[in-house]
N, C-alpha and C positions, 0 to 999 in steps of 0.2 A: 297639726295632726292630720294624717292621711284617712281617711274616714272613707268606704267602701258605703255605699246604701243600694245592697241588693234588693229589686223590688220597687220601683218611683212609680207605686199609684196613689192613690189619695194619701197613706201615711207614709208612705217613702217619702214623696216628692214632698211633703211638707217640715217634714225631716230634713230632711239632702239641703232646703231652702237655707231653712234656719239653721243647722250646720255651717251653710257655705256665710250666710252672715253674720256669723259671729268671727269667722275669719280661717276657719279647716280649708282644707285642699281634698275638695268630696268630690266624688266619684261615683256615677248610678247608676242600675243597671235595669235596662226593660229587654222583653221577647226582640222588639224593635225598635229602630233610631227616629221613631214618631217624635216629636216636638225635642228633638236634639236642641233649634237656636233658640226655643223660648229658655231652655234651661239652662242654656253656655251663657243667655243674658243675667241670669242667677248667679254666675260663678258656679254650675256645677256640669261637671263633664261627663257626657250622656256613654255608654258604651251597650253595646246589643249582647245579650250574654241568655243563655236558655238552659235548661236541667231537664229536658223531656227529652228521649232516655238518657244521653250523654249530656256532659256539657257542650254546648254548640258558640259557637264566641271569642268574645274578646274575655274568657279566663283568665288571663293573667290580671287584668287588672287586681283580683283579691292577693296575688304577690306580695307581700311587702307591706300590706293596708296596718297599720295601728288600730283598728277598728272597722270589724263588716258586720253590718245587719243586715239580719236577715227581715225583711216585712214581707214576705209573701202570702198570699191567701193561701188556704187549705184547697177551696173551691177549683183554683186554680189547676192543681196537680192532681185531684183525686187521693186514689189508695196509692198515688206514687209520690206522695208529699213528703214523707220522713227519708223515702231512698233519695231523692232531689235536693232534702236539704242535706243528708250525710252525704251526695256527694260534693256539693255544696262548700261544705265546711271542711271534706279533708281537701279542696281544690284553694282550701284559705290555710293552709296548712303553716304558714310560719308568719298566719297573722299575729298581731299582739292578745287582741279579743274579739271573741266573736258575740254577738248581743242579736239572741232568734226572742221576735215580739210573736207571742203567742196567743192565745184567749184563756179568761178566764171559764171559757164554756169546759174546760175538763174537769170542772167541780159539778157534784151533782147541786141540784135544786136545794139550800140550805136558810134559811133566816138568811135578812141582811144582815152583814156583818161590815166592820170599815176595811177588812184583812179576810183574808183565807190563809189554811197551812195547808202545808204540802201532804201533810196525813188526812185532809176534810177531800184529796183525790178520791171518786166512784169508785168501792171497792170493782164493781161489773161496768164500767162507761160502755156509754152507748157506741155506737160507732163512729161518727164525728168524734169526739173525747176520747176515744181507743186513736184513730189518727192522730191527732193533738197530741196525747201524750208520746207515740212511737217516736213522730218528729222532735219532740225537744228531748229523749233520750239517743237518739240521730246525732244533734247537733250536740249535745253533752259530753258525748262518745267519741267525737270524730277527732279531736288529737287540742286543737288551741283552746284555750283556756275559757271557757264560756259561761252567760248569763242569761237564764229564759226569763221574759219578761212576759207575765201574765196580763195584757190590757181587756179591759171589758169592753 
């Protein structure tokens, strides 16, 4: 499987790792081709690709991908995160799926629970959680078939 991991910082690149040994044909993407040989020695092929304003890069590689993740930080992009990742995802446009890792910070403050639902979303989010959610209705929106993954 052709496996895109947009985003190789701590959970990309541990991702993109374990993807490429299990035996996928993965492909990452950072701002820059900083530690390219540490990761071609992984099995995983580094490409420089950026969403601040336009795409800037090597784009095509999300072409034809079976699978692009999205792991980008919010912090990363600011109030331009959910336009970054819509453009993002329609630039993945005839991927198979697209899978944006999100946070579980767009739930307000509730008892622990093992699960949250999608109705325990802050009726008013704060602005952090106002971002978070634009972005995964961004990537939900933008055309391939998608999965927001809430991680904590």
């Amino acid at each position: 499987m052709r496996i895109v991991v947009v985003g190789l910082g701590w959970l990309g690149t541990a991702l993109a790792v374990d993807l490429a040994a299990r035996g996928h044909d993965v492909h990452g993407t950072r701002t820059t081709l900083e530690g390219r040989s540490e990761l071609a020695d992984r099995d995983v092929t580094l490409h420089r690709l950026a969403a601040r304003p336009e795409l800037e890069g090597d784009a095509e590689v999300l072409r034809g991908a079976d699978r692009v993740v999205f792991c980008l930080p919010p912090s990363d992009l600011g109030d331009a995160y959910g336009e970054a990742l819509a453009r993002l995802a329609r630039g993945a446009g005839d991927a198979g799926q697209l899978v944006h890792c999100s946070s579980t910070g767009v739930h307000p403050d509730l008892p622990a629970h093992p699960w949250t639902r999608e109705e325990d979303v802050a009726d008013d989010p704060d602005p952090r959680a106002a971002r978070l959610l634009e972005a995964e209705r961004a990537v939900l929106a933008a055309g391939p078939p998608a999965t927001v993954l809430r991680l904590a």
